[in-house]
Backbone as CSV, one residue per row, in Angstrom:
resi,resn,N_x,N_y,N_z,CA_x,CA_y,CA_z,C_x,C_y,C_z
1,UNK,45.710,228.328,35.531,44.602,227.951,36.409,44.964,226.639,37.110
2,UNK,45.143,226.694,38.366,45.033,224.917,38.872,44.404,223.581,38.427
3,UNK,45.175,222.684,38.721,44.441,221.883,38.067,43.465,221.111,38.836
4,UNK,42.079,221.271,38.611,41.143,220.514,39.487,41.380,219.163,39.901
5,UNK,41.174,218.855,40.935,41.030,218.328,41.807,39.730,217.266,42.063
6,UNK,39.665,215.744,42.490,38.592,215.045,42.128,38.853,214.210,43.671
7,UNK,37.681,213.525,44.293,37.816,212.218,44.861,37.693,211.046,44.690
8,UNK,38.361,210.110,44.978,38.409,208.392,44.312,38.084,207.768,45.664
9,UNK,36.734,207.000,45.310,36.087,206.127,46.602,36.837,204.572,46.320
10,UNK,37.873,204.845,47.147,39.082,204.039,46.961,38.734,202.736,48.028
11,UNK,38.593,201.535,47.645,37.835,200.304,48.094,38.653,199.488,47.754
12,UNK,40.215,198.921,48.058,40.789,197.369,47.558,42.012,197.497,48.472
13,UNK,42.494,196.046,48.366,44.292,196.124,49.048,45.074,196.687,48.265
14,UNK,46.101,197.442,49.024,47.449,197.896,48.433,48.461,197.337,49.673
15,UNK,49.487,197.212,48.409,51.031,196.511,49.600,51.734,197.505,50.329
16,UNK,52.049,197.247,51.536,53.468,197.790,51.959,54.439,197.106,52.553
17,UNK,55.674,197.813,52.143,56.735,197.346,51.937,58.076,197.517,53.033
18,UNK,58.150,196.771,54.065,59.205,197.294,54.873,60.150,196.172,55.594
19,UNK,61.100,196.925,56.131,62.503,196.411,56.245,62.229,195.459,57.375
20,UNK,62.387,193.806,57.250,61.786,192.530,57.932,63.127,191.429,57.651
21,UNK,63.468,191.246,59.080,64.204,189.408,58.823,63.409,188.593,58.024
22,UNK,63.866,187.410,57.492,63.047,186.351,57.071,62.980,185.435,58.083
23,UNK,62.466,185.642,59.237,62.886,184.835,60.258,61.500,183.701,60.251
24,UNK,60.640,183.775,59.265,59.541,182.878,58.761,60.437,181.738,57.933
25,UNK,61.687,181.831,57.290,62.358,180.670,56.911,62.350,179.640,57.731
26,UNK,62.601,179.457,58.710,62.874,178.022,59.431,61.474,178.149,60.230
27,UNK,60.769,178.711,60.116,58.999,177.732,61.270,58.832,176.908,61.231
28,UNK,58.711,176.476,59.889,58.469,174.824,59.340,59.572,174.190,59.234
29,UNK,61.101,174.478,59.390,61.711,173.051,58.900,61.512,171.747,59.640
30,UNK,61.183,172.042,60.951,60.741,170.696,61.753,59.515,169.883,60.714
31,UNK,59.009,170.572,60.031,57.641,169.493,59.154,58.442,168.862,58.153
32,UNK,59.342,169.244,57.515,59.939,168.944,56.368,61.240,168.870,55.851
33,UNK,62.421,168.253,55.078,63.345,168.843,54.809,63.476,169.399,53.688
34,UNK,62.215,169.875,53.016,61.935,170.495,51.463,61.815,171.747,51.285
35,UNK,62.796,172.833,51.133,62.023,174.510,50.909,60.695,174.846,50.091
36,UNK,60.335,173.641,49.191,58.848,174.357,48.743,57.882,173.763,50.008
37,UNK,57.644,172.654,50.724,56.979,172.307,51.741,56.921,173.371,52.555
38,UNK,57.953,174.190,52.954,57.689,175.216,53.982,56.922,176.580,53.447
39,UNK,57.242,176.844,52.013,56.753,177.582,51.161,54.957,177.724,51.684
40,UNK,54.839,176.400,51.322,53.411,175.539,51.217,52.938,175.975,52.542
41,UNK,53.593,175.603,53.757,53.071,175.737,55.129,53.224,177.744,55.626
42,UNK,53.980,178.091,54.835,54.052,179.346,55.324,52.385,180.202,54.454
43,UNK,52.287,179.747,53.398,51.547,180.134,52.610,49.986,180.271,53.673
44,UNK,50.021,178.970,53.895,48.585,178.408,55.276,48.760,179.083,56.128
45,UNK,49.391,179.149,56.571,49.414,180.081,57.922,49.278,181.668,57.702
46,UNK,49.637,182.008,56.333,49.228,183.493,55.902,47.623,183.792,56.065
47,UNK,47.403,182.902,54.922,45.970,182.680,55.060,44.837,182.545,56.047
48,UNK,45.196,182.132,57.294,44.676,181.514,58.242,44.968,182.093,59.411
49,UNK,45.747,183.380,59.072,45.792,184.333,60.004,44.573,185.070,60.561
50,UNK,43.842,185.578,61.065,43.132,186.383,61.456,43.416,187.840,61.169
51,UNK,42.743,188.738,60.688,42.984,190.358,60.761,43.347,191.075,62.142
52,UNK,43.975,192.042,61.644,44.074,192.739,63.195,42.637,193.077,63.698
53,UNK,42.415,192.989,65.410,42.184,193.359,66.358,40.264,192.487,65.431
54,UNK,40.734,191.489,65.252,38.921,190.265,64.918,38.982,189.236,65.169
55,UNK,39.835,188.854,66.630,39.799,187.459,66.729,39.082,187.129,67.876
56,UNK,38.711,186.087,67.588,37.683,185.346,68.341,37.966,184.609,69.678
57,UNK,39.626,184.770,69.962,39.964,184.620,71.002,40.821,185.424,71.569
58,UNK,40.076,187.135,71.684,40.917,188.077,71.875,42.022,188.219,73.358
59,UNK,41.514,187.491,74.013,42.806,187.711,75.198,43.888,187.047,75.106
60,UNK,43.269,185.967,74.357,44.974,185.357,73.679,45.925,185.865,72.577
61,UNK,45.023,186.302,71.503,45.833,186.449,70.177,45.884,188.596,70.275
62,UNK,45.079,189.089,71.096,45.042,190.208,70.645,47.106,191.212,71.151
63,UNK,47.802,190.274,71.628,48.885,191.107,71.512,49.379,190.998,70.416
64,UNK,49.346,189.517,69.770,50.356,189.395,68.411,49.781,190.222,67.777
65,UNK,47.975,190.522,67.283,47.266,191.029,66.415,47.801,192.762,66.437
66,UNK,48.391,193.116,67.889,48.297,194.946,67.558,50.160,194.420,67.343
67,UNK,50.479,193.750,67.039,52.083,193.556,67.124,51.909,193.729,65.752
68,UNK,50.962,192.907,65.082,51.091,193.118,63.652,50.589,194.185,63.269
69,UNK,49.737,194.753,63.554,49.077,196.196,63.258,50.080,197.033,63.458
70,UNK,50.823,197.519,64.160,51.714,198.490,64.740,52.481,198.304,63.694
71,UNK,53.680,196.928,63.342,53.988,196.778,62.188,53.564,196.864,61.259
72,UNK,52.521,196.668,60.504,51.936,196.702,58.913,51.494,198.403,58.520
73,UNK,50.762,198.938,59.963,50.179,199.885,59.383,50.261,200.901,60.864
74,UNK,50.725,200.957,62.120,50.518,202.018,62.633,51.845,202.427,62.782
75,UNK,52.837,201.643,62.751,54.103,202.483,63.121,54.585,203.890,62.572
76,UNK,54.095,204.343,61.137,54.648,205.866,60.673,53.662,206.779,61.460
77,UNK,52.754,206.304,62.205,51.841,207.673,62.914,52.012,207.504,64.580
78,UNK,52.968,206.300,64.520,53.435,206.585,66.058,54.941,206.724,66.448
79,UNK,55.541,206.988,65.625,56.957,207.484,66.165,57.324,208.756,66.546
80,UNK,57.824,208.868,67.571,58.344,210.098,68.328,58.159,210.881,67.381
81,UNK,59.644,210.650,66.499,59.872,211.780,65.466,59.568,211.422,63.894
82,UNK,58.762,212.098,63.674,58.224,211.731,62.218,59.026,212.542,61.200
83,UNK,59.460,211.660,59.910,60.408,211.898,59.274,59.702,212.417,58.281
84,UNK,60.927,213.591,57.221,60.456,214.241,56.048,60.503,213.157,54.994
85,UNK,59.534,213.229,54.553,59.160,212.208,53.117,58.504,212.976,51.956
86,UNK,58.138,212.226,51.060,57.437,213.148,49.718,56.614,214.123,50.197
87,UNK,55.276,213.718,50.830,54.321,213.979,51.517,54.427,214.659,53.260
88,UNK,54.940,214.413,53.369,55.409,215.298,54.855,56.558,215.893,55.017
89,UNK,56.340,217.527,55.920,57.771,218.395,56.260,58.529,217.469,57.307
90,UNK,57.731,216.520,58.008,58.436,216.203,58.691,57.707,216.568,60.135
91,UNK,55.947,216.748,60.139,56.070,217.173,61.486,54.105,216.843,61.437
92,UNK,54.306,215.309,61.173,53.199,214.497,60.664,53.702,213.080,60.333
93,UNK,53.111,211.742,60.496,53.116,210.743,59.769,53.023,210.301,58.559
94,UNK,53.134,209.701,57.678,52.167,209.361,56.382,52.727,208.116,56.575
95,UNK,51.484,207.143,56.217,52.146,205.604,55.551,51.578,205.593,54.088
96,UNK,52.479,204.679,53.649,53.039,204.886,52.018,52.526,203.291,51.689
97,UNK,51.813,203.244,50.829,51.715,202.087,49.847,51.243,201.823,48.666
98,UNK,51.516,200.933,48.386,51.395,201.055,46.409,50.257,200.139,46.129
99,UNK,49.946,200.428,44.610,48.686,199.372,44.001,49.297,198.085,43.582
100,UNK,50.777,197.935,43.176,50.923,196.571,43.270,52.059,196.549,43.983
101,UNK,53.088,195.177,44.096,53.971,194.617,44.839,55.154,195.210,44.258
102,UNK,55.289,195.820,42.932,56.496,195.385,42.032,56.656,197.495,42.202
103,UNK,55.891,198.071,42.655,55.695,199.179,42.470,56.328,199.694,43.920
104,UNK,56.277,199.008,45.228,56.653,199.161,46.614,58.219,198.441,46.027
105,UNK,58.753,197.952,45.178,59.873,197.255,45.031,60.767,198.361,44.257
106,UNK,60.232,198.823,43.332,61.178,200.223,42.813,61.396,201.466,44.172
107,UNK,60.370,201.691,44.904,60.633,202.579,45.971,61.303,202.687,46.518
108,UNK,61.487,201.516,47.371,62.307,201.084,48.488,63.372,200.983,48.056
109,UNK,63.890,200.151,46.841,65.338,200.202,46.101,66.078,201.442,45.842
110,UNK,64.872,202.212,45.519,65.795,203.542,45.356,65.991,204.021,47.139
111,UNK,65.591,204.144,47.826,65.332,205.015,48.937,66.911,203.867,49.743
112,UNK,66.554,202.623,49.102,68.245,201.963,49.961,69.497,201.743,49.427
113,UNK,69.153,202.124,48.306,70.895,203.121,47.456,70.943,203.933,47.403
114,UNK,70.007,204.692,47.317,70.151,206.503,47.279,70.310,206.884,49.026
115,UNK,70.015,205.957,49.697,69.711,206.673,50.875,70.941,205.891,51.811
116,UNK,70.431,204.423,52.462,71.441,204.303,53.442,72.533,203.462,52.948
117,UNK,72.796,202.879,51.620,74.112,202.514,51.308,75.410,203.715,50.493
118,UNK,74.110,204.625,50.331,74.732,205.759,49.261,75.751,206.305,50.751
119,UNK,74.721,207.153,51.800,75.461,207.658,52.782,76.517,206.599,53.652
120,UNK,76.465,205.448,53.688,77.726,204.864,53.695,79.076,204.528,52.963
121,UNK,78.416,204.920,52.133,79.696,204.614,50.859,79.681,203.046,50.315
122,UNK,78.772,202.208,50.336,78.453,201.079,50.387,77.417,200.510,48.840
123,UNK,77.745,201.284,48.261,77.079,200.459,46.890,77.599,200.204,46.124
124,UNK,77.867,198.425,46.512,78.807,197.805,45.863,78.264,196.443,45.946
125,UNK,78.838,195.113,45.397,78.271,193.921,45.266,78.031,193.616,46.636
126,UNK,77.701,192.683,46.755,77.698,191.786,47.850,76.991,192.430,49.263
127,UNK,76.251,193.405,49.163,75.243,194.389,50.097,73.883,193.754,49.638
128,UNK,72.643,193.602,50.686,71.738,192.641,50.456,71.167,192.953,52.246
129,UNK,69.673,193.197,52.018,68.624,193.495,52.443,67.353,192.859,52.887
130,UNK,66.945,192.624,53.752,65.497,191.852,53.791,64.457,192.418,54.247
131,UNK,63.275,192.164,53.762,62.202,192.887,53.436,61.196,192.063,53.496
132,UNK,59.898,192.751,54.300,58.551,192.110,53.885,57.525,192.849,53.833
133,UNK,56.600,192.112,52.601,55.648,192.961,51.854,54.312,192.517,52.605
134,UNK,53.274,193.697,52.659,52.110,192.901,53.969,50.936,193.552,52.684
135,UNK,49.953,192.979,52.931,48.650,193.389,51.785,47.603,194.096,52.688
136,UNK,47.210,195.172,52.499,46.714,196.377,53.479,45.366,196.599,52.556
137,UNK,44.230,196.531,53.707,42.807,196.993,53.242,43.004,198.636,53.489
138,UNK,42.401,199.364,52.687,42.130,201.120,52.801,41.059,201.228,51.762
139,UNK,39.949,201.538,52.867,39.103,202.107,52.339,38.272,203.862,52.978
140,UNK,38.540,204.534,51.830,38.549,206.018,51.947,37.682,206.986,50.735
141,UNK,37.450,207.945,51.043,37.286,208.910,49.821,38.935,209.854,49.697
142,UNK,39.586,209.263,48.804,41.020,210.073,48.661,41.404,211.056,47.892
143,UNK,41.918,211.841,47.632,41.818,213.199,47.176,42.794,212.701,46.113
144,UNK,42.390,212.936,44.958,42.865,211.932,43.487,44.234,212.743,43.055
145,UNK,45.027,212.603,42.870,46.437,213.820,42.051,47.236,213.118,41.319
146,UNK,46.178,211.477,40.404,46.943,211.274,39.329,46.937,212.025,38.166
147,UNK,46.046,212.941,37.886,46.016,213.957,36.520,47.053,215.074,37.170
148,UNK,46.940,215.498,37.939,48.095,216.506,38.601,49.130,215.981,38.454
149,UNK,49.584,214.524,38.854,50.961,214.363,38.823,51.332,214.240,37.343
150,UNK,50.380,213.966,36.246,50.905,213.316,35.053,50.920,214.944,34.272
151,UNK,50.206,215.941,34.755,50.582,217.308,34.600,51.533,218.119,34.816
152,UNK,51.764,218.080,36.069,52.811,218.739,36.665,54.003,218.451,36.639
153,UNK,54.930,218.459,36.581,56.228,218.161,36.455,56.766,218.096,38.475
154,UNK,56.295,219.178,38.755,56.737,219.497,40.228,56.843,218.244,41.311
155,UNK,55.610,217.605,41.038,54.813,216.465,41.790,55.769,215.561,41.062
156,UNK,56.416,215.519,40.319,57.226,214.123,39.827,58.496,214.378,40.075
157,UNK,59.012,215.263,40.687,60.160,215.837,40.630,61.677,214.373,41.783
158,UNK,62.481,214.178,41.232,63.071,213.297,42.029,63.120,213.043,43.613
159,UNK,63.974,214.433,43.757,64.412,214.630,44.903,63.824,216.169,45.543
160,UNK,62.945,217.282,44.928,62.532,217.904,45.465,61.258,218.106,45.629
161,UNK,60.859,217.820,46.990,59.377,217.460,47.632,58.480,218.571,48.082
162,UNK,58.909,219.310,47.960,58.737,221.087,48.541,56.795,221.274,47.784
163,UNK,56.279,221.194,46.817,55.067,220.700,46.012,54.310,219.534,46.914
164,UNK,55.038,218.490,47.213,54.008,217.360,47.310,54.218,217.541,48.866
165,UNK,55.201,218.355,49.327,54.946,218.372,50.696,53.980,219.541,51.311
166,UNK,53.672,220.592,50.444,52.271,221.414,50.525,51.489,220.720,50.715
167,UNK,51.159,219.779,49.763,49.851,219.209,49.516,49.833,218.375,50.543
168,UNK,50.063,217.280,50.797,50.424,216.832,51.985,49.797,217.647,53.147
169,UNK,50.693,218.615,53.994,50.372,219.496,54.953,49.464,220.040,55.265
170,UNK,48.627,220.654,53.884,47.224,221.065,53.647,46.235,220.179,53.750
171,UNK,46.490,219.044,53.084,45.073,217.534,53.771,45.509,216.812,54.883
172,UNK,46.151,217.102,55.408,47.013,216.688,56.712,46.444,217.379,57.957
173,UNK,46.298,219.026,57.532,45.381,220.178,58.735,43.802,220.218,58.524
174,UNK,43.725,219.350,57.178,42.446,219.589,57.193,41.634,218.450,57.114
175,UNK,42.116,217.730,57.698,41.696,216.233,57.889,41.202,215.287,56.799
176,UNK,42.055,215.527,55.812,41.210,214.458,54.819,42.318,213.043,55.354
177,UNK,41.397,211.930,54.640,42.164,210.393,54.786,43.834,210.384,54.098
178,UNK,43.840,210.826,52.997,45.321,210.326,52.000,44.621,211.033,50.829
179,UNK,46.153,210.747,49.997,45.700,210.911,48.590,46.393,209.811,47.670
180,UNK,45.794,209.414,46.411,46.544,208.736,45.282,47.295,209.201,44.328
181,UNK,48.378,208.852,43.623,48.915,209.348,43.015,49.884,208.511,42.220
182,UNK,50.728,209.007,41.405,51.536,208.504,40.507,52.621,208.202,41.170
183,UNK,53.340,207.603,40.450,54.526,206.792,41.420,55.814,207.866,40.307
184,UNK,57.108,207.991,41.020,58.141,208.467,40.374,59.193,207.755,40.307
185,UNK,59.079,206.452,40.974,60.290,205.747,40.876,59.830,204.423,39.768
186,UNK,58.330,204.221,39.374,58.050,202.914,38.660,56.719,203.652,38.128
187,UNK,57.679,203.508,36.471,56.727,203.998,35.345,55.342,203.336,35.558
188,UNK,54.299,203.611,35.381,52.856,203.292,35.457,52.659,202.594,36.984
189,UNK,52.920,203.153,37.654,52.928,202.589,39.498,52.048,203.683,40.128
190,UNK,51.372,203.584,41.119,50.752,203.978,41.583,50.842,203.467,43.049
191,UNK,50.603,204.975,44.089,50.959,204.766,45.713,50.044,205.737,45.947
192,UNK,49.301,205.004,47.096,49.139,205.837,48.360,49.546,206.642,49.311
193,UNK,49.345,208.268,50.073,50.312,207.722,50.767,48.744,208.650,51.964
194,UNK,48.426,207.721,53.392,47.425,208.276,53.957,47.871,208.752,55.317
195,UNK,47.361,209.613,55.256,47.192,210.055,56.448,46.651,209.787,57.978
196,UNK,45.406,208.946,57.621,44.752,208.793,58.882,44.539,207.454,58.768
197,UNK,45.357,206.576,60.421,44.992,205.346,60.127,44.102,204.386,60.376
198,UNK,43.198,205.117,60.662,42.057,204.277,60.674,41.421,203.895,59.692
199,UNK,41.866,204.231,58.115,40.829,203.961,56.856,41.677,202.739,56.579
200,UNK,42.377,202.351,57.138,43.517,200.718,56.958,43.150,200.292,57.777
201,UNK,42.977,198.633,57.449,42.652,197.400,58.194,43.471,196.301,57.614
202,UNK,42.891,194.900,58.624,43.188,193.602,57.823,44.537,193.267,57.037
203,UNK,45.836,193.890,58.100,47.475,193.723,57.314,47.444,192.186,57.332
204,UNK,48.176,191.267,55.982,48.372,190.101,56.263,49.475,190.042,55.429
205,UNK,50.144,189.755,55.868,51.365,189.007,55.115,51.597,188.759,53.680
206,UNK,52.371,189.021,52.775,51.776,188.142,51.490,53.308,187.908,50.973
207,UNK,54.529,188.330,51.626,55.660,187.668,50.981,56.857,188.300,51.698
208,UNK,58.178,187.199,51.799,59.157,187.916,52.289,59.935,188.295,51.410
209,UNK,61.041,188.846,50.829,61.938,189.789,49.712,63.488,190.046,50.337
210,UNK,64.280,189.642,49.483,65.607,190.117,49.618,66.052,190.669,48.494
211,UNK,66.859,192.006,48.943,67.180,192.786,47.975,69.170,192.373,47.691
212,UNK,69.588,192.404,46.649,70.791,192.055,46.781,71.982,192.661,45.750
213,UNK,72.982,193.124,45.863,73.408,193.991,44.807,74.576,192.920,44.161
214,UNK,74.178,193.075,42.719,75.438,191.949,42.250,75.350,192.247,40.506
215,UNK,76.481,192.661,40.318,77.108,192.702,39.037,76.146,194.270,38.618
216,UNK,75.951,195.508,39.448,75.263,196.608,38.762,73.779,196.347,38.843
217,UNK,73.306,194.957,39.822,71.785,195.130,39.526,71.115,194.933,41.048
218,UNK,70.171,195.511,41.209,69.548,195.192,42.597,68.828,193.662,42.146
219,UNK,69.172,193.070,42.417,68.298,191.193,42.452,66.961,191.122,44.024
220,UNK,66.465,191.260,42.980,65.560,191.008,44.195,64.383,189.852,44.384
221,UNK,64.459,189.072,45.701,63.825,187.385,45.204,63.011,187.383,46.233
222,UNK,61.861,186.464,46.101,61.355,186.012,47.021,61.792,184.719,47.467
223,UNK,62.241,184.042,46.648,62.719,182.576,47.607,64.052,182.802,47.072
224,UNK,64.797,182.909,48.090,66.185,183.229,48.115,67.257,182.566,46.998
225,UNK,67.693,182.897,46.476,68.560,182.507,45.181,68.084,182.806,44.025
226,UNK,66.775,182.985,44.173,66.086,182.898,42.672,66.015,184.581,42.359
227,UNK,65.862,184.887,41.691,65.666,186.421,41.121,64.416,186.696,40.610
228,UNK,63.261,187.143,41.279,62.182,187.374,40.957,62.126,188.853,39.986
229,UNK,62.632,189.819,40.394,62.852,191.521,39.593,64.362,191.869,39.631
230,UNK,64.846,192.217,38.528,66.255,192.855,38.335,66.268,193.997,37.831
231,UNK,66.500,195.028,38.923,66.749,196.477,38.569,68.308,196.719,38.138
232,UNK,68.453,197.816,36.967,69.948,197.920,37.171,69.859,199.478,38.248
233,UNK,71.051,199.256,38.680,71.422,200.369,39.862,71.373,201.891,38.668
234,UNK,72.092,201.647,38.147,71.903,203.133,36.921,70.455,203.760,36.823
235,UNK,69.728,202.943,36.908,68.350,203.386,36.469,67.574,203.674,37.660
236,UNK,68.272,203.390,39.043,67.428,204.239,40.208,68.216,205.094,40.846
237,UNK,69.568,205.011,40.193,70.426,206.097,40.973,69.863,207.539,41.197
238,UNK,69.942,208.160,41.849,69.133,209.742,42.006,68.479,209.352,40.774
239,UNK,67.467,208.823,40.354,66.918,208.810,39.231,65.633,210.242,39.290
C-alpha cells in the first residue's frame, strides 16, 4: 500500500548554498587593517540589508535588490535550460535548500567531487572552491516525504533519481509549492526542494565558504585558513 502522504505548514529560514567569489573580503579593508574588524563590518552590513524588492528607496536600491533575488532564489526557475536534479527530469526548475548550513555543505561537496572535479580528473589536493550561503524565508503548505524517505529506500537512493523525479513532476503539473524531505548526503539533514518561487522571500546573506581539498579531506572554512567542517573525500565519494 503507499505510503500516505501529509502536509507541513512550513513557516522559518532555510539556507542556500551556491557557487560565489568572496569578493566581500576586501569592502572594508579601507576601515581597518584587522580581518576580524572586517568580519565585524561585513556582519552590519548583512544585517542592515534590506529584503528583496522592500525598500524604501525603491528607484535606487531596487536593481541591487532583484540582483540579489535572482541570485539567492530566482535563478533555478529562470534559466533557459533547466537541469536534471533529484527532483526534476530536467524540463522544470527546482531550488534546493536545507534546514541548516552544515546540511547545504555535505550537498554541494558531494555534487563538486562527484560531479565537476570527478569529470575533470581533478580530485586531488590543492583544488578549492568558493561559495556563499544566503538564509531564505519559505513559507508554504509542503507536501511532507520525510516518513517516505526514511521508508523507502528508492527516495534515498545515491545516484538514481528516477522515484524522486516522479514525485517531483507530479507536484510540479499539479501545482503544489515544494516538498520536504530527508537529506542523502547528511545523516539527519533535511532539504527543501520548491517549486514555485514565490513562497521564498527576504534572501540575506549569512556567510561566505571555501571548500578546499587537502590531505583526503574537503576543509571547508568560513574565514579562510581556519577549518570550520572536515569531510573525508571517501565518505562522499559516489556515496
Amino acid at each position: 500500500m503507499p505510503q500516505p502522504l501529509s502536509l507541513v505548514d512550513f513557516q522559518r529560514d532555510v539556507f542556500r548554498n551556491i557557487v560565489s567569489l568572496r569578493v566581500s573580503e576586501d569592502l572594508f579593508d579601507d576601515l581597518s587593517d584587522h580581518p576580524n574588524d572586517w568580519k565585524t563590518a561585513q556582519a552590519a552590513e548583512a544585517a542592515a540589508t534590506p529584503p528583496a524588492y522592500r525598500s524604501d528607496t525603491p528607484t535606487i536600491d531596487r536593481p541591487f535588490e532583484e540582483a540579489e533575488f535572482m541570485t539567492a532564489i530566482g535563478y533555478p526557475f529562470a534559466q533557459p535550460n533547466w537541469s536534471r536534479s533529484r527532483f526534476s527530469d530536467g524540463s522544470f526548475g527546482v531550488w534546493y535548500g536545507s534546514l541548516a548550513a552544515e546540511t547545504t555543505v555535505y550537498e554541494t561537496a558531494y555534487h563538486w567531487v562527484n560531479g565537476l572535479l570527478a569529470d575533470a580528473g581533478l580530485v586531488r589536493d590543492g583544488m578549492s572552491i568558493e561559495r556563499k550561503v544566503y538564509r531564505v524565508r519559505c513559507e508554504a503548505a509542503l507536501v511532507d516525504l520525510r516518513a517516505a524517505f526514511a521508508a523507502n529506500a528508492s527516495l534515498r537512493s545515491s545516484r538514481d533519481y528516477a522515484s524522486c523525479q516522479a514525485i517531483g513532476r507530479r507536484l510540479h503539473n499539479e501545482g503544489h509549492p515544494g516538498l520536504v524531505t530527508g537529506s542523502v548526503r547528511h545523516d539527519h539533514g533535511e532539504n527543501l526542494a520548491v517549486l514555485r518561487p514565490a513562497v521564498l522571500t527576504s534572501a540575506r546573506m549569512q556567510c561566505y565558504l571555501t571548500y578546499r581539498l587537502v590531505e583526503g579531506e574537503i576543509h571547508v572554512e568560513r574565514q579562510v585558513g581556519m577549518p570550520w567542517l572536515r569531510i573525508p573525500v571517501r565518505q562522499i565519494w559516489h556515496a
